[in-house]
KOLSEZA-371652 format. One record per residue: x, y, z of N, C-alpha, C, CB in turn. Coordinates in steps of 0.1 Angstrom, whole numbers, padded with zeros to 4 digits, always signed. Atoms other than C-alpha are relative to their C-alpha. Glycine has a CB too. Example, Ala and Ser with C-alpha at 12.3 -4.5 7.8 and 13.67 -1.06 7.14 Angstrom:
% residues 2
+0009-0012+0000+0123-0045+0078+0009+0012+0000-0010+0000+0012 -0009-0011+0000+0137-0011+0071-0008+0011+0008+0004+0005-0014 
END
This chain:
% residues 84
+0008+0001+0012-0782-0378+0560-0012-0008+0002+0009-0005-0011 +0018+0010-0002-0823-0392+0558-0002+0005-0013-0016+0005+0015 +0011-0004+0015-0845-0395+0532-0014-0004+0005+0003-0010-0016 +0014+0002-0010-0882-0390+0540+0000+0008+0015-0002-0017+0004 -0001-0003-0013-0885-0388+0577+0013+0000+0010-0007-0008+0005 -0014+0000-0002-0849-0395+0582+0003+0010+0001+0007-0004-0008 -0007-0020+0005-0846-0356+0564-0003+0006+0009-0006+0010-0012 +0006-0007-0010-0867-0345+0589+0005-0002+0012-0012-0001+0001 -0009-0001-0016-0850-0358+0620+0016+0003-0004+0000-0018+0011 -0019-0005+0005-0812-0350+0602-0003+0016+0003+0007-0004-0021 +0006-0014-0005-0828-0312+0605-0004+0006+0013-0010+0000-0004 +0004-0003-0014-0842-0315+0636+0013+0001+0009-0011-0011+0005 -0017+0002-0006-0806-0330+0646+0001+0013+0003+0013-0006-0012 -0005-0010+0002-0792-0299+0634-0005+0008+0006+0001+0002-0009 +0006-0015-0006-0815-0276+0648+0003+0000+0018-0021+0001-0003 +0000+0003-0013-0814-0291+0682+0014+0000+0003-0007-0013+0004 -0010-0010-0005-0778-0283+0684+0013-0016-0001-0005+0010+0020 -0009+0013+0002-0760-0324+0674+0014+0005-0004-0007-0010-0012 -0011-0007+0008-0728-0318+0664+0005-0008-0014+0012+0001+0009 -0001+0007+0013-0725-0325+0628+0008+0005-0008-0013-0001-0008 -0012-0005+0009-0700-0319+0601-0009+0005-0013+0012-0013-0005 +0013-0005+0008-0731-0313+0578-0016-0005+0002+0003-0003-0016 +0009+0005+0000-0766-0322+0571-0008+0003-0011-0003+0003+0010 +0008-0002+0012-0784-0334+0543-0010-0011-0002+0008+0001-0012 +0016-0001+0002-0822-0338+0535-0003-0007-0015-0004+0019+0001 +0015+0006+0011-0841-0360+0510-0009+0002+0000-0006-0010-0001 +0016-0003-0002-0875-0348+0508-0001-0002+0016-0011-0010-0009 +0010+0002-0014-0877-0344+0545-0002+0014-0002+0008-0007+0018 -0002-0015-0005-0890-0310+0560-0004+0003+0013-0008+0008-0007 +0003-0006-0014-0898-0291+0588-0008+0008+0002+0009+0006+0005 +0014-0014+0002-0932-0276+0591+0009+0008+0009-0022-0004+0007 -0007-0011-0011-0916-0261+0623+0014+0005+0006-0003-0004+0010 -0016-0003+0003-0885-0243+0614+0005+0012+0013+0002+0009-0018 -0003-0006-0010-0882-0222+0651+0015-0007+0005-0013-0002+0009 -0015+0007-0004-0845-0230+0662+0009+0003-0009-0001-0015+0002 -0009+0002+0012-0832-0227+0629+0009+0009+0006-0006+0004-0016 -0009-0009+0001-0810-0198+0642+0010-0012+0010-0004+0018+0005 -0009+0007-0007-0790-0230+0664+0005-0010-0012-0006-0006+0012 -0011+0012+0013-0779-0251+0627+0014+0011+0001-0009-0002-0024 -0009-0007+0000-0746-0241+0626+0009-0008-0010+0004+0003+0014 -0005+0008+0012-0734-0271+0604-0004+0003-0017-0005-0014+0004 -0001-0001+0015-0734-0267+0563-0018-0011-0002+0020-0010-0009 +0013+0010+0001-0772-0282+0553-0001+0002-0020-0018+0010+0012 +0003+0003+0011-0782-0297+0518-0008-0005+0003+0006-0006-0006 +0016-0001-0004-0820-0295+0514+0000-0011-0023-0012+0027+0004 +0004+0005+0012-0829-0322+0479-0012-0005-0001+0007-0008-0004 +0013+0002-0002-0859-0328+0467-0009+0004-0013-0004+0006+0012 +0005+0002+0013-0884-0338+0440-0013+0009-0002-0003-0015+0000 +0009-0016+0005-0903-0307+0421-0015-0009+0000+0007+0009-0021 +0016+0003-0002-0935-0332+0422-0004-0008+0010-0006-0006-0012 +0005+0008-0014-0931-0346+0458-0014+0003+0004+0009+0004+0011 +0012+0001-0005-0967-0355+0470-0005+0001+0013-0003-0007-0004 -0003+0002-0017-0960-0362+0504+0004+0013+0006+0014-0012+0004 -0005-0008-0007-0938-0336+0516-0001+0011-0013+0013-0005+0008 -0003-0015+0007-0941-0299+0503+0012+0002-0004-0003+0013+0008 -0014-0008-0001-0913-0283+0485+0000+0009+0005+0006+0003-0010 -0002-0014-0009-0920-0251+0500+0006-0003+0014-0016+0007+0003 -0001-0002-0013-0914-0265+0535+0019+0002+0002-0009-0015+0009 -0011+0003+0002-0876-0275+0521+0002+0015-0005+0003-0013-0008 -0006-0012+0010-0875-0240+0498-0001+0008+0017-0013+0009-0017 -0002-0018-0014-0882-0215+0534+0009-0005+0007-0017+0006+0015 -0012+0002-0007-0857-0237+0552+0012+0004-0006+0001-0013+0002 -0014-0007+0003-0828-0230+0530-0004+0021-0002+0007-0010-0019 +0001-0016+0001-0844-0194+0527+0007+0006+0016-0020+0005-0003 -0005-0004-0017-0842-0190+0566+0017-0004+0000-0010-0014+0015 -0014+0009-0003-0810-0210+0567+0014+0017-0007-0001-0021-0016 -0007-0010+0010-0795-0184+0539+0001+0010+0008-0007+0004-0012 -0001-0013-0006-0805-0155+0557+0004+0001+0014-0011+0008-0001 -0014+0002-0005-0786-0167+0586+0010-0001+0002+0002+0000+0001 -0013+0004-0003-0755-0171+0574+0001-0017-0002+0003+0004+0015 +0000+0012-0004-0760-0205+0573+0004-0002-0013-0011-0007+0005 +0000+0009+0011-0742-0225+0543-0011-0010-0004+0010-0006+0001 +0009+0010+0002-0770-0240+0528+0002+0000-0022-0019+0005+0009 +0007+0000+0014-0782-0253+0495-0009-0005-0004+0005-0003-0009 +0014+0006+0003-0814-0264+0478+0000-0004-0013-0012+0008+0003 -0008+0004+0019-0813-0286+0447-0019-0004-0001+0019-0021-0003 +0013+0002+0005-0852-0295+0429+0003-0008-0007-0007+0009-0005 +0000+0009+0016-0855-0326+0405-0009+0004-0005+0000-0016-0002 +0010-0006+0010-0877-0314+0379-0003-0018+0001+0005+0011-0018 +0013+0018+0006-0912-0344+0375+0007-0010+0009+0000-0008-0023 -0004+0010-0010-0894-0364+0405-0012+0002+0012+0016+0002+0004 +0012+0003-0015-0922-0375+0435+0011-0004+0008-0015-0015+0000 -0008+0004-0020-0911-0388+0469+0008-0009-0002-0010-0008+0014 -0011+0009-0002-0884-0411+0464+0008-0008-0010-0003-0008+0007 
END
């Protein structure tokens, strides 16, 4: 679990092949979602609908990708929540 940049290396974890029992994301993302087909753990993507910092899109194509491999994922939005 990270929040921020944390999210983004808990992701990367995952992608890079850690062995995790899940993995879940605070507004981190992953401009560079190549690998994704090696998460194999359950991923929880959260994250605030007016984050300034980090895109929600970069969190929305990750559980998209994630989804359409099979991957247990989910993606939750706080509505008028920024970065943290």
């Amino acid at each position: 679990m990270g929040f921020c940049f944390g999210g983004s290396i808990t992701l990367a974890l995952a992608r890079d092949g850690a062995e995790l029992a899940a993995a879940v994301s605070f507004h981190g993302g992953l401009k560079n979602i190549q690998g994704k087909s090696e998460i194999k753990c359950p991923v929880l993507i959260l994250h605030g609908a007016a984050d300034e910092r980090v895109n929600t899109m970069q969190g929305k194509e990750m559980y998209v990708a994630l989804r359409t491999l099979g991957v247990p994922t989910e993606f939750v939005t706080y509505p008028r929540e920024g970065h943290g």
